[in-house]
VOGU-3710 file (C-alpha; in Angstrom, 3 decimals, decimal comma):
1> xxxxxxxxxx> 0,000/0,000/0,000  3,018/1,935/0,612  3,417/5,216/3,322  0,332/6,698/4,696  1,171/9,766/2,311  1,534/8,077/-0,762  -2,308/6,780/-0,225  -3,655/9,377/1,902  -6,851/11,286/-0,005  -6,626/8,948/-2,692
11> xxxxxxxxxx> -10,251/7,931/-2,977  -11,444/11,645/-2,444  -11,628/14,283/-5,482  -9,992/17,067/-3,631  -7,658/19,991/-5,130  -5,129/18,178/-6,002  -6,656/16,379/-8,382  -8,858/19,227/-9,315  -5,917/21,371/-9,854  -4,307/18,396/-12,390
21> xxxxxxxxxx> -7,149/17,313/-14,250  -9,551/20,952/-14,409  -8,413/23,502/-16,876  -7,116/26,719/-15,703  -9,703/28,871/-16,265  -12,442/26,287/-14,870  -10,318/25,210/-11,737  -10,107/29,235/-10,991  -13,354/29,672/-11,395  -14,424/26,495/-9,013
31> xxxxxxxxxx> -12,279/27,874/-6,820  -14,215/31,035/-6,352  -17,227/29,214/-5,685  -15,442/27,037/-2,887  -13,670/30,392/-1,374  -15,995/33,212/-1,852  -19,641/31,680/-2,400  -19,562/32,692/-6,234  -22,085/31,573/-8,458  -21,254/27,855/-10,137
41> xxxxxxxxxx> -21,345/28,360/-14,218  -23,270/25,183/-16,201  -20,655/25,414/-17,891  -18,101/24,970/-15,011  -20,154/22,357/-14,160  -19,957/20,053/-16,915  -16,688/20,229/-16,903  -16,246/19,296/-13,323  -18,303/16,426/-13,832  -16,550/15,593/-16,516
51> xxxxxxxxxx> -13,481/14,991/-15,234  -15,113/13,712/-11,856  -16,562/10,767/-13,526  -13,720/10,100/-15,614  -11,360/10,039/-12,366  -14,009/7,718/-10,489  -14,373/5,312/-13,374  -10,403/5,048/-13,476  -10,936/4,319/-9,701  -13,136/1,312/-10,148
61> xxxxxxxxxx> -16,555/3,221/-9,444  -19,721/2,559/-11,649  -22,473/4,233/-9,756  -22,281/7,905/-8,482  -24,529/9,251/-5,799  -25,706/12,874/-3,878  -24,494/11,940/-0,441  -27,030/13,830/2,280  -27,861/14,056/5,778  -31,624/13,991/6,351
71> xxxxxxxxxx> -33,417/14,712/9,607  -32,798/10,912/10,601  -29,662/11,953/11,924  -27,433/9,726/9,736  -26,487/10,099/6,069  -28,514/8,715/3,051  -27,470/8,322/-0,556  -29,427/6,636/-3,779  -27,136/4,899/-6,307  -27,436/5,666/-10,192
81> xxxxxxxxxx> -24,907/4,174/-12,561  -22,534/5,909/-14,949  -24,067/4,057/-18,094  -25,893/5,650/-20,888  -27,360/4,068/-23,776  -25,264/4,382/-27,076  -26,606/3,983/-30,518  -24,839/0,462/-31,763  -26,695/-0,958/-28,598  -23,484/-0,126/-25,878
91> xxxxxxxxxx> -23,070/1,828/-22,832  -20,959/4,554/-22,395  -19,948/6,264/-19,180  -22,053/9,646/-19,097  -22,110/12,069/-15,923  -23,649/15,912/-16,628  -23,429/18,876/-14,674  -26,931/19,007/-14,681  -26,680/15,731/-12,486  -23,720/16,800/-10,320
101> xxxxxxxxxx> -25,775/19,729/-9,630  -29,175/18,633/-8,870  -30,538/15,026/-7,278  -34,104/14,196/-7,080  -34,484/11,254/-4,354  -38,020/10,464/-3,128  -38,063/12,910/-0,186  -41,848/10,987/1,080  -40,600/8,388/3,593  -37,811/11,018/5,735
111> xxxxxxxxxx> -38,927/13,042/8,427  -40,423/16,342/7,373  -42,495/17,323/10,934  -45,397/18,093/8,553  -43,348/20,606/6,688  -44,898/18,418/3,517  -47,269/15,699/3,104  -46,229/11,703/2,697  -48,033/11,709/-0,960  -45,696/14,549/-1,774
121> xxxxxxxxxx> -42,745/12,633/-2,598  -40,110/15,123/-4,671  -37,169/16,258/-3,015  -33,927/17,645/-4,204  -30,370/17,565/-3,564  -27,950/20,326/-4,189  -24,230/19,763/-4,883  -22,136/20,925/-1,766  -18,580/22,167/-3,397  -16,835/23,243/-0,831
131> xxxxxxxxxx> -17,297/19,414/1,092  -14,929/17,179/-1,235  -16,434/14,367/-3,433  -15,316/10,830/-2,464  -15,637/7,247/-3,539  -16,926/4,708/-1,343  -16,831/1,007/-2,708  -17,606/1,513/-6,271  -19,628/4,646/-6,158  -18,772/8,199/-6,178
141> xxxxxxxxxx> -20,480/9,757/-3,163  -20,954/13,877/-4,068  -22,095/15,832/-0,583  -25,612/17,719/-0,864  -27,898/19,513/0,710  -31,331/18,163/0,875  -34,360/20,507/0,670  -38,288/19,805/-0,015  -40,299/20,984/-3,067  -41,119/24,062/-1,264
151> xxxxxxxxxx> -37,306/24,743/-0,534  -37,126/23,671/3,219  -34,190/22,743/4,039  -34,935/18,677/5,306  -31,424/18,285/6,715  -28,464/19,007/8,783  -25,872/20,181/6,328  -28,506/23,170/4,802  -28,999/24,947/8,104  -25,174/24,454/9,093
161> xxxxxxxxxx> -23,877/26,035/5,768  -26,369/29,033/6,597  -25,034/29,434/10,153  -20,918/29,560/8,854  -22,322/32,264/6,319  -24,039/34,235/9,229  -21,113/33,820/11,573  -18,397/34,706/8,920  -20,813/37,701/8,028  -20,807/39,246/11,293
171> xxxxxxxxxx> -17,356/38,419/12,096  -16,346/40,141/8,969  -17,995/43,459/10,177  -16,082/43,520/13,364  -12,782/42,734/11,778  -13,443/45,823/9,734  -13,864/47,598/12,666  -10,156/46,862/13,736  -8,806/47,853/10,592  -8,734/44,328/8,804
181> xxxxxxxxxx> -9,461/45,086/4,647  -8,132/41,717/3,726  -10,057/38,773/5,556  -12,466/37,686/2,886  -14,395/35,103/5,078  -14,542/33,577/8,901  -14,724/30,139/9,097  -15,474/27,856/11,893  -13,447/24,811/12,720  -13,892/21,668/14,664
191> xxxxxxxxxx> -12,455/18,796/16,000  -14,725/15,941/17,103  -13,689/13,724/19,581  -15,753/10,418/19,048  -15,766/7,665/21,539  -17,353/3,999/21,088  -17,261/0,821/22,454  -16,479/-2,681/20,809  -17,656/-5,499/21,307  -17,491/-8,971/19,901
201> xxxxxxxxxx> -20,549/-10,056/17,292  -21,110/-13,353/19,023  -21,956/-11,648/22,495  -23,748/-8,686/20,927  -25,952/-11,362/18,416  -26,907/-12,686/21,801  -28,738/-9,363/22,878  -32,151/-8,299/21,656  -31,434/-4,964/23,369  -28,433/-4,241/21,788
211> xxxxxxxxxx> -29,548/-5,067/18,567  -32,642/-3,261/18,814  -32,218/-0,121/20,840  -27,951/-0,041/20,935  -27,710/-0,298/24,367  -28,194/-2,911/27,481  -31,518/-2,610/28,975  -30,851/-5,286/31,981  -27,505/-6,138/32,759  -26,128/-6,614/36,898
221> xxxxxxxxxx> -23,095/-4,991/37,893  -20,220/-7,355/36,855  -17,305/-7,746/39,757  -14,703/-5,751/37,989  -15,870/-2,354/36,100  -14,025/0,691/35,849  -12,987/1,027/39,640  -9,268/0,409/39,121  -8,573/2,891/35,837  -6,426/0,591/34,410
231> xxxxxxxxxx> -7,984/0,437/31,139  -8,128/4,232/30,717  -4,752/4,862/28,166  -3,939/1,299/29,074  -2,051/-1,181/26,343  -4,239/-1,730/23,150  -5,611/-4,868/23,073  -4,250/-7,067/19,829  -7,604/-7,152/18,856  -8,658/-3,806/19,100
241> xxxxxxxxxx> -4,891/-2,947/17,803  -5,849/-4,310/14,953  -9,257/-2,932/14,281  -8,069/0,909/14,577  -5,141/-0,241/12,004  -7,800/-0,618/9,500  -9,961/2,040/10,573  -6,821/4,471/10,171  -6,223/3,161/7,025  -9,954/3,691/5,422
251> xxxxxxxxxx> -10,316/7,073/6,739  -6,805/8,271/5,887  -7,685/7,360/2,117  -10,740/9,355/2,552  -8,598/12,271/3,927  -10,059/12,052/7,201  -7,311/13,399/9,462  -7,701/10,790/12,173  -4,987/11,161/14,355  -5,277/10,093/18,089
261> xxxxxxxxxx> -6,481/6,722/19,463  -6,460/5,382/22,740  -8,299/3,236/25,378  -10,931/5,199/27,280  -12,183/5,026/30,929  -14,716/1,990/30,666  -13,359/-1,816/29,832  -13,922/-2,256/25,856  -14,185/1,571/25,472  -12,161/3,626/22,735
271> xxxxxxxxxx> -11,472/7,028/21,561  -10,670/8,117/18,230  -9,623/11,738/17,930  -9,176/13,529/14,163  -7,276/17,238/13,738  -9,331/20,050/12,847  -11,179/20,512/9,755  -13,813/23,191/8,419  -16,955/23,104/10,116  -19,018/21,586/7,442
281> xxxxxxxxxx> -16,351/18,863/6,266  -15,799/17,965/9,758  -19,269/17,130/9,690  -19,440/15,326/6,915  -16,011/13,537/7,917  -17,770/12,421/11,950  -20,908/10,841/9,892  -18,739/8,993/7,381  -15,949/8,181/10,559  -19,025/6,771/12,249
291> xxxxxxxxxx> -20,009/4,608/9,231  -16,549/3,386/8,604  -15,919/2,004/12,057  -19,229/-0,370/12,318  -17,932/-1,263/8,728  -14,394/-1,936/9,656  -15,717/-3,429/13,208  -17,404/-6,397/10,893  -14,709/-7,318/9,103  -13,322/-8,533/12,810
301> xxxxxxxxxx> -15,656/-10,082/13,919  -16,708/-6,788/16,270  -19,548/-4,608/16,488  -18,832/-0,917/17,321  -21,557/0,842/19,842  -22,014/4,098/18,835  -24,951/4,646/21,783  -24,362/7,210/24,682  -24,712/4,821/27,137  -24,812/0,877/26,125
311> xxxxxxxxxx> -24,116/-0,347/29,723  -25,121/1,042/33,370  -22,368/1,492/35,857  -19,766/2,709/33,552  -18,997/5,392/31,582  -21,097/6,535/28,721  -19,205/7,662/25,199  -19,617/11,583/24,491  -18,311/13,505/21,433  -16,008/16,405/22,412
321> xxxxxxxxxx> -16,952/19,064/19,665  -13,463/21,150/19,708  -14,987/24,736/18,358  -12,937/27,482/17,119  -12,979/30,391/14,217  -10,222/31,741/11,994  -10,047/34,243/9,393  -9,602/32,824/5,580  -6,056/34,067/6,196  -5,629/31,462/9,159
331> xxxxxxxxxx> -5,671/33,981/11,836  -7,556/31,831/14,932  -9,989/34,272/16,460  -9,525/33,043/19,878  -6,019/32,938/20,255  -5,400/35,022/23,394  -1,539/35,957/22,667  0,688/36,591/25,370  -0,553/39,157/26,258  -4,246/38,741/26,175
341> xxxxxxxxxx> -4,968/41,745/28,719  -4,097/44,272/25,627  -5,640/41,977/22,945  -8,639/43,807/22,260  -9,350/41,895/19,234  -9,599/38,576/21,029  -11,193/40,036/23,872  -14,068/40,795/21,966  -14,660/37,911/20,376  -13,985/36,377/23,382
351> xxxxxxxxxx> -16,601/38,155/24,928  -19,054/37,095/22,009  -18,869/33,671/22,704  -19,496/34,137/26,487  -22,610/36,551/25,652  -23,944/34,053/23,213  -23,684/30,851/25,357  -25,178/32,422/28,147  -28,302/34,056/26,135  -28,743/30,732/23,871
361> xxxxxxxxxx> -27,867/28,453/26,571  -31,126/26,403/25,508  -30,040/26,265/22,696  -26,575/24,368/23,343  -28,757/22,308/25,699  -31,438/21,770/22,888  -28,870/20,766/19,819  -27,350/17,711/22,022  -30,771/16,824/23,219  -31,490/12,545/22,576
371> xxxxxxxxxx> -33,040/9,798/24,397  -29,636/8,239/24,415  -27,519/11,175/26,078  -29,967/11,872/28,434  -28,844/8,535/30,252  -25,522/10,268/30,470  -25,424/14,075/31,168  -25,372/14,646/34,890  -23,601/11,441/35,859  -19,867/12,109/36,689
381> xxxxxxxxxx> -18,595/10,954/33,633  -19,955/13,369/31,377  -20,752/17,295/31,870  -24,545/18,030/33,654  -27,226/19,276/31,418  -26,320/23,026/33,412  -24,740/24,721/30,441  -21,438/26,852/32,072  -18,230/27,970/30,438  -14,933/27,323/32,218
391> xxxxxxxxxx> -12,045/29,743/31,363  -9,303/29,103/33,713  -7,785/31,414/35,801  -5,847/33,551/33,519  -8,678/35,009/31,536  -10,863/34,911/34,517  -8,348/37,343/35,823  -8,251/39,147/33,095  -11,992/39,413/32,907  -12,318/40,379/36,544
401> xxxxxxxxxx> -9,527/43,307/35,798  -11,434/44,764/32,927  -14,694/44,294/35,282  -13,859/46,404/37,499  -10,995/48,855/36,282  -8,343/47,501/38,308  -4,661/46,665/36,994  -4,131/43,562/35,223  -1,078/41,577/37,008  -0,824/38,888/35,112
411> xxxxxxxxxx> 0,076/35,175/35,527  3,460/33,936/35,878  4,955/30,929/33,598  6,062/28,748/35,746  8,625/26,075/34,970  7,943/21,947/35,943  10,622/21,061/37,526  10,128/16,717/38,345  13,140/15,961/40,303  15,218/14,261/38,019
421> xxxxxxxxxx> 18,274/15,906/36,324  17,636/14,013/33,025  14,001/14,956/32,140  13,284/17,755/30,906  11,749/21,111/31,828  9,196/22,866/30,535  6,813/25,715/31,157  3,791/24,929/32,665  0,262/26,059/30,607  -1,163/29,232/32,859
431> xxxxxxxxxx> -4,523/27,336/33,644  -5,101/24,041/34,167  -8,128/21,614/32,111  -11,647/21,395/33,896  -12,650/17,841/32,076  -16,232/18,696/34,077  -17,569/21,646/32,113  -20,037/21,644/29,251  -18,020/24,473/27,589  -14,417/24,837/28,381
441> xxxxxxxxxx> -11,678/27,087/27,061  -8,729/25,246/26,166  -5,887/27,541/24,763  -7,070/28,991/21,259  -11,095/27,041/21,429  -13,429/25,828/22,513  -14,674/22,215/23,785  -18,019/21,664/24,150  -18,224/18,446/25,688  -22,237/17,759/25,857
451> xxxxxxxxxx> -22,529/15,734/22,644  -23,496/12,010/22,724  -21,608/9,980/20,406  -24,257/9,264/17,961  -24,814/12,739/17,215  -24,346/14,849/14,558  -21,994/17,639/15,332  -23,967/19,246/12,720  -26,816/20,283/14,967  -24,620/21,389/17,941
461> xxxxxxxxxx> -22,434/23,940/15,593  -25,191/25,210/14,130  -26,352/26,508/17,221  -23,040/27,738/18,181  -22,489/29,747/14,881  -25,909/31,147/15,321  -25,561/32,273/18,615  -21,918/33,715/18,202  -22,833/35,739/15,082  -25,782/36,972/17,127
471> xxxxxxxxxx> -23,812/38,371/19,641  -21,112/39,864/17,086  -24,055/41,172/15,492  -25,240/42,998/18,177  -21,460/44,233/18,488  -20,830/45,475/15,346  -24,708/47,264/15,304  -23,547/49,261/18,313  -19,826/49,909/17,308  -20,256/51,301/13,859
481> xxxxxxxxxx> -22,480/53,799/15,159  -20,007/54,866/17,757  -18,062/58,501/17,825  -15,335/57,037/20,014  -14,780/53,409/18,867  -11,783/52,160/21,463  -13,938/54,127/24,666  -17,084/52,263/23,053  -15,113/48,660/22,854  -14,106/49,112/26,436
491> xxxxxxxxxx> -17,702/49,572/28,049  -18,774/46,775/26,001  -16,316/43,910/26,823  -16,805/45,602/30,376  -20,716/45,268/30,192  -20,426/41,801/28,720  -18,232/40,330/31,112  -20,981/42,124/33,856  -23,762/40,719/32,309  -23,049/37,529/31,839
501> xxxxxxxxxx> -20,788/36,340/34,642  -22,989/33,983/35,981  -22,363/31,781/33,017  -18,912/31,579/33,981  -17,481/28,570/36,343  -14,357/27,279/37,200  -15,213/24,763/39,809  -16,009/21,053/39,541  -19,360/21,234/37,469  -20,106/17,430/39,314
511> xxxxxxxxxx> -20,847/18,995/42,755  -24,360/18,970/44,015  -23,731/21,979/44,996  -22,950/23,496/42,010  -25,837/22,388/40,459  -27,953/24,232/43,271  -25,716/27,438/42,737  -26,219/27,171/38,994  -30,365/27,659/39,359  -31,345/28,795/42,372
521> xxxxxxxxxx> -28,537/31,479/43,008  -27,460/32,444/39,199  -30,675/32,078/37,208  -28,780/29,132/35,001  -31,117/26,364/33,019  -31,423/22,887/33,877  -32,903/21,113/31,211  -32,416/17,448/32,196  -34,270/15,891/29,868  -34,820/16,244/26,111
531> xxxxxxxxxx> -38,466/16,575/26,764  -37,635/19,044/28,752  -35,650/21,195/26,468  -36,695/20,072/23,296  -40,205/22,479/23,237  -38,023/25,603/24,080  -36,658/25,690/20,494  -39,786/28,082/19,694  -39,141/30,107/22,349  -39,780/33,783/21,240
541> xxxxxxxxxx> -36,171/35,058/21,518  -34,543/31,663/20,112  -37,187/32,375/16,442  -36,382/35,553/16,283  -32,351/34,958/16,192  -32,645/31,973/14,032  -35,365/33,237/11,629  -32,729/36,839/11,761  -29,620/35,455/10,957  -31,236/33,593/7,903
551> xxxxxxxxxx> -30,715/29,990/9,494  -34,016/28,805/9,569  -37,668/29,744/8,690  -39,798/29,529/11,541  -41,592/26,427/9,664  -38,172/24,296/9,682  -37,712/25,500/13,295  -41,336/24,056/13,947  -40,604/20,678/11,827  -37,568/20,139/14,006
561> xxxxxxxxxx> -39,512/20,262/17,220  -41,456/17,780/16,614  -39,188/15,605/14,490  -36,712/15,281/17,516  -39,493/14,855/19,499  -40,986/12,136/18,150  -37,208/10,207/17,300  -37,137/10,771/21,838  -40,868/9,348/22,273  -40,224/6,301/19,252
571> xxxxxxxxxx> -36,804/5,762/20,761  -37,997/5,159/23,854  -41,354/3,083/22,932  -38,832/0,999/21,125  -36,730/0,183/24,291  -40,061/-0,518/26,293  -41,631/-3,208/23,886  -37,752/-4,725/24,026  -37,789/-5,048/27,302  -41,274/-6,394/27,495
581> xxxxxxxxxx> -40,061/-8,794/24,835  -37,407/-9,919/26,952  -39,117/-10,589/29,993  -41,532/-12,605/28,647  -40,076/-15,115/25,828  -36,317/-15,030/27,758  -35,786/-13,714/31,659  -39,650/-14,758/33,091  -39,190/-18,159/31,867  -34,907/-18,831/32,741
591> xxxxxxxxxx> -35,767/-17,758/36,008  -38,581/-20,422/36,198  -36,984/-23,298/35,163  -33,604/-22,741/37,262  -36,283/-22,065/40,264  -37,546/-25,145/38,864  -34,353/-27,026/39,235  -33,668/-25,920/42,158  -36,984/-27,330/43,910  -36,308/-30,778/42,013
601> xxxxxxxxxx> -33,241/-30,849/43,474  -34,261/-30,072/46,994  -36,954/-33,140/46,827  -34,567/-35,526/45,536  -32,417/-34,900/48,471  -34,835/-35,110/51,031  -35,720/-37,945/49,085  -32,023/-39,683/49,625  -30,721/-37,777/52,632  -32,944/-37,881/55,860
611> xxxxxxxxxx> -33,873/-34,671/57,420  -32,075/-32,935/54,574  -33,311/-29,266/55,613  -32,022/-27,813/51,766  -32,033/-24,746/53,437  -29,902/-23,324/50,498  -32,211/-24,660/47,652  -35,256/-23,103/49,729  -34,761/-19,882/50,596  -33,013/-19,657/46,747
621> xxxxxxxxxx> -35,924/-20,482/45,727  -38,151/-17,903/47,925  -36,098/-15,277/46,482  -36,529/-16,118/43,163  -40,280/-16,519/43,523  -40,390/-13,089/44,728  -38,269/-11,828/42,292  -40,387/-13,790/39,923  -43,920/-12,153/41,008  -42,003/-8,405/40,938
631> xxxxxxxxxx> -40,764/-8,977/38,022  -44,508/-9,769/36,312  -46,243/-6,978/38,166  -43,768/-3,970/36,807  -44,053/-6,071/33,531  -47,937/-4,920/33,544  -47,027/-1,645/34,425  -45,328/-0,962/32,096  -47,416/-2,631/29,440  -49,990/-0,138/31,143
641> xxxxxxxxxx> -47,839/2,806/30,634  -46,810/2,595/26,730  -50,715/1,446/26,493  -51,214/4,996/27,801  -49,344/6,840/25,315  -52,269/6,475/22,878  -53,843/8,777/25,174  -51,181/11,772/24,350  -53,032/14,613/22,567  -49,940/15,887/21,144
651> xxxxxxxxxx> -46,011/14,895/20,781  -45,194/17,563/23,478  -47,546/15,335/25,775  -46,698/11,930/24,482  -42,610/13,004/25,653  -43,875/14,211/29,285  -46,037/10,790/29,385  -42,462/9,254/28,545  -40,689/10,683/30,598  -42,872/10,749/33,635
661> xxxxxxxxxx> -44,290/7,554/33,519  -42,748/4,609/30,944  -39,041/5,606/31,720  -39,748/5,343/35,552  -41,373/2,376/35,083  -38,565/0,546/32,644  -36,119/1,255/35,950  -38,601/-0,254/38,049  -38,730/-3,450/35,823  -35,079/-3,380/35,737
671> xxxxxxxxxx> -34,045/-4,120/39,190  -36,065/-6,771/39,872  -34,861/-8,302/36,519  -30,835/-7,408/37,660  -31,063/-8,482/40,913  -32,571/-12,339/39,789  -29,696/-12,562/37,063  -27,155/-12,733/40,330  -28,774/-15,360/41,803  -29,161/-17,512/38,536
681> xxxxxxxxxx> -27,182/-20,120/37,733  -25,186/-18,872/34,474  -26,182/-21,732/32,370  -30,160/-20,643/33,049  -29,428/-16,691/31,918  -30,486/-16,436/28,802  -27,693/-13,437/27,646  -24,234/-12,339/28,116  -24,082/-10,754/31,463  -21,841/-7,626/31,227
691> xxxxxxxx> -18,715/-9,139/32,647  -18,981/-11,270/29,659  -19,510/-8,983/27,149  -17,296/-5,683/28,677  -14,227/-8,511/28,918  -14,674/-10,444/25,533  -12,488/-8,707/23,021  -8,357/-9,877/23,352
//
């Protein structure tokens, strides 16, 4: 195969290839479109197609297809071959512009939330050049948006391009304000973070829950978990060694910049960590990276878990979304400098983000909103669903200076010094990492740390453009009307940083009392549910930004509502029946039968043994019994309570019903169900228990 550079990219159409096999005057002019949002010529087009097919055909692809992300929250794509008709009653290899532009999949059976009827079926998809083309197998995937016949925008990439226009907008006006002519665009950055677990396909084929829902619904606490943190950055299994070879491999010819793996904190957890890329590709780079390691997980005999929380007593899998912004240039936005007391720039835009997370912090809450993370925000392995920003104590001092006109002192590098004459020295960072806030600073970004890891980061930076380039917005309205610009810049980091302290928190965000702090003495949201935060997206000031900056129509905002809605309520509905399932046709009758057992055993002794008191079999048996009858009542309760959903008059109701009533109820059926697995014999259990399954890849 050769070095990782000789192969890296290969199966993606990106500028180099562009640049070798576009003429000069049509590479220039694509190039405009990528950079600066110009219109794409038909002409450009074709020949862009052109030499896109020819380049996938010489790659072994026959089928080309508009790559998307619908509201489903994963990608979709509809193959069409290369072949056209010729007259002698061939084929020849035919791609237009017209078709690299436009795709018309049947839009009928994805989620709209009503913003079109089933019957109306036609959909289109619109060619996404600034997101590299790719091949996948034998088929040339081409990123699109995805909109309705109307022109709403019915997916994730749509809305995100809209919020990096608004963001690089607004950014651009400030940076005129400071004398910068040259910047021609702002662009967002990220770099996901995505955690999983792996697990081997015979134990997981074993597991109607995981195959159904993605997580464990029963499952007892096995004797060895996470206590002893000696799988966190521990030696790589050969196993797993050997699955993120091949992982690297696919991704690096796709030019996904995956660059740091590792063992996480729960046994058969993982992280996989990629450098940064532009918002949008990033985006499009997590959904494919996602894809790509169930994929490469079957060819060894694995199955990657992508859920927030597959198994109880151990940690969950997040997404760290690593945020920052940068002129076209490559200036980063937030980098503070050495000396970030006289950076006005940065202070500003500093201050922009702090505004906007604390007046959109239902918002942030809102875009990482799922069934499946609400298992794990809160729990002390993943930030709680308080949204806070943690800056560290440098900025916080500088903050606090500016606050309250006082002289800035700054922070001292100090030098590590470890005792031994041989290794080396170094200066120490000025602040330290707080791994327990939502939204922490971390040298020149962001890391917002609330995603699950089956999200799309799409949703989450949309948000977080919006609510930045509100906030610049707001900036720049007041600035360019100002007489004295530098005495107007001063009173408005210093009102900012007034205003919206109480979003600011450099403490352990896992404290109770934090959590009391956070709402009863600073005014902060606490969200903890997704059908708690979910109906808040129509809030009157959350439209009014949204449907401002351009990023959505107050329809798509609407559609969205309910479409995540009804994903939490069918999620969970799912999970229910499952565990209904279970009990009946697999736990209810194991239990039985080794109760059973046990009882037949008992008589046969006191059968051969005189006076044989089987005091063991007995009160084994008592247990089980009233395990048994607990186990069938909160069976019929919860039967009761997804009956009782029919009752909802509306999908806000049907997700209070859930969470008031059938989640409470599937923890009440699972204890009873846990508790009886520890007392059966393992050859009755009908599934791998967790030590199995948590300890089977080597």
């Amino acid at each position: 195969m050769g070095t990782v550079s000789d192969y890296f990219g290969s199966q993606v159409f990106d500028d180099r290839v562009m640049r070798s096999s576009l003429s000069a005057e049509v590479y220039a002019s694509l190039r405009k479109t990528i950079d600066e949002g110009k219109e794409l010529d038909i002409s450009v087009a074709n020949a862009v197609a052109e030499a896109m097919k020819n380049w996938a055909v010489s790659k072994g692809a026959t089928h080309f297809t508009h790559w998307f992300q619908p509201l489903t929250g994963i990608t979709a794509e509809k193959h069409d071959s290369f072949i056209a008709p010729s007259p002698d009653g061939s084929v020849i290899m035919d791609f237009s512009g017209k078709e690299l532009i436009k795709g018309e999949p049947d839009a009928s059976s994805f989620p709209s939330g009503g913003l079109r009827a089933t019957f109306e079926a036609r959909g289109y998809t619109a060619w996404d050049p600034t997101s590299y083309a790719f091949i996948k197998g034998k088929t040339l995937c081409i990123p699109t948006a995805f909109c309705s016949y109307g022109g709403h925008a019915l997916d994730k990439k749509t809305p995100l391009l809209r919020s990096m226009e608004a963001l690089s907008k607004q950014a651009l006006r400030i940076l005129r304000l400071f004398g910068n002519d040259t910047a021609k665009r702002v662009v967002s950055s990220v770099g996901p973070e995505q955690e999983y677990f792996l697990v081997t396909k015979e134990m997981y084929d074993q597991r109607p829950d995981l195959r159904f829902t993605g997580r464990t619904l029963f499952g007892a606490k096995p004797p060895k978990g996470q206590e002893l943190d000696d799988h966190y950055f521990g030696v790589i299994k050969p196993g797993v060694a050997a699955f993120m070879e091949d992982l690297n491999d696919e991704l690096w010819k796709l030019g996904i910049l995956a660059k740091t793996e590792h063992n996480e904190v729960a046994p058969a957890q993982h992280e996989l960590a990629p450098i940064y890329s532009t918002t949008n590709v990033a985006t499009d780079h997590n959904q494919l990276t996602m894809e790509i390691m169930q994929k490469v997980a079957a060819k060894h005999g694995l199955v990657c878990l992508l859920h927030e929380k597959p198994f109880a007593g151990v940690n969950g899998s997040g997404k760290h979304n690593n945020w920052s912004i940068a002129t076209d240039a490559g200036q980063n936005l937030l980098s503070p400098g050495d000396t970030p007391y006289e950076n006005a720039q940065f202070l500003l835009f500093l201050c922009a983000v702090i505004k906007a997370v604390d007046d959109y912090q239902d918002l942030l809450r809102i875009s990482v909103a799922t069934a499946g993370n609400d298992h794990r925000l809160g729990a002390n392995e993943a930030p709680p669903a308080v949204i806070s920003i943690f800056l560290g104590d440098e900025l916080n001092a500088v903050l606090e200076a500016i606050e309250n006109d006082t002289p800035y002192k700054g922070t001292e590098k100090m030098q590590m010094k470890l005792g031994v004459d041989v290794l080396p020295k170094f200066n120490r960072d000025t602040t330290d990492r707080n791994r327990t806030s939502p939204f922490a600073f971390t040298g020149n970004k962001f890391e917002f740390r609330m995603l699950g890891s089956s999200n799309s980061i799409a949703c989450a930076n949309i948000m977080l453009n919006s609510a930045v380039a509100e906030s610049l917005k707001v900036y720049a309205d007041r600035l360019e009307k100002a007489d004295d610009f530098k005495s107007a810049l001063h009173e408005m980091i210093k009102k900012t940083i007034k205003d919206h302290r109480r979003i600011i928190f450099n403490g352990n965000g896992y404290d109770d009392s934090w959590i009391a702090e956070a709402t009863e003495k600073r005014g902060l949201l606490n969200y903890r549910t997704t059908a708690d935060c979910m109906p808040h997206l129509l809030d009157d000031k959350n439209v009014k930004m949204l449907t401002g900056l351009g990023v959505f129509t107050e329809d798509e905002l609407r559609s969205r509502r309910d479409i995540m809605l009804e994903n939490y309520c069918k999620t969970v509905n799912i999970e229910a029946n499952t565990m209904i399932n279970m009990v009946h046709k697999r736990i209810a009758p194991a239990i039985t039968r080794f109760a059973a057992a046990l009882a037949k055993e008992a008589a046969e002794k006191q059968a051969f043994v005189k006076d044989a008191a089987c005091g063991y079999e007995k009160e084994l048996v008592e247990k089980l019994s009233a395990l048994t009858d607990s186990i069938n009542a909160k069976t019929h309760e919860l039967e009761e309570a997804v009956a009782g959903l029919a009752d909802a008059t509306d999908i806000i109701a049907e997700s209070a019903l859930i969470r008031d009533t059938v989640l409470p109820k599937m923890s009440e059926l699972r204890e009873p169900c846990d508790k009886a697995e520890l007392l059966t014999a393992k050859e009755y259990w009908p599934f791998p228990t967790y030590g199995d399954i948590l300890f089977s890849v080597r």
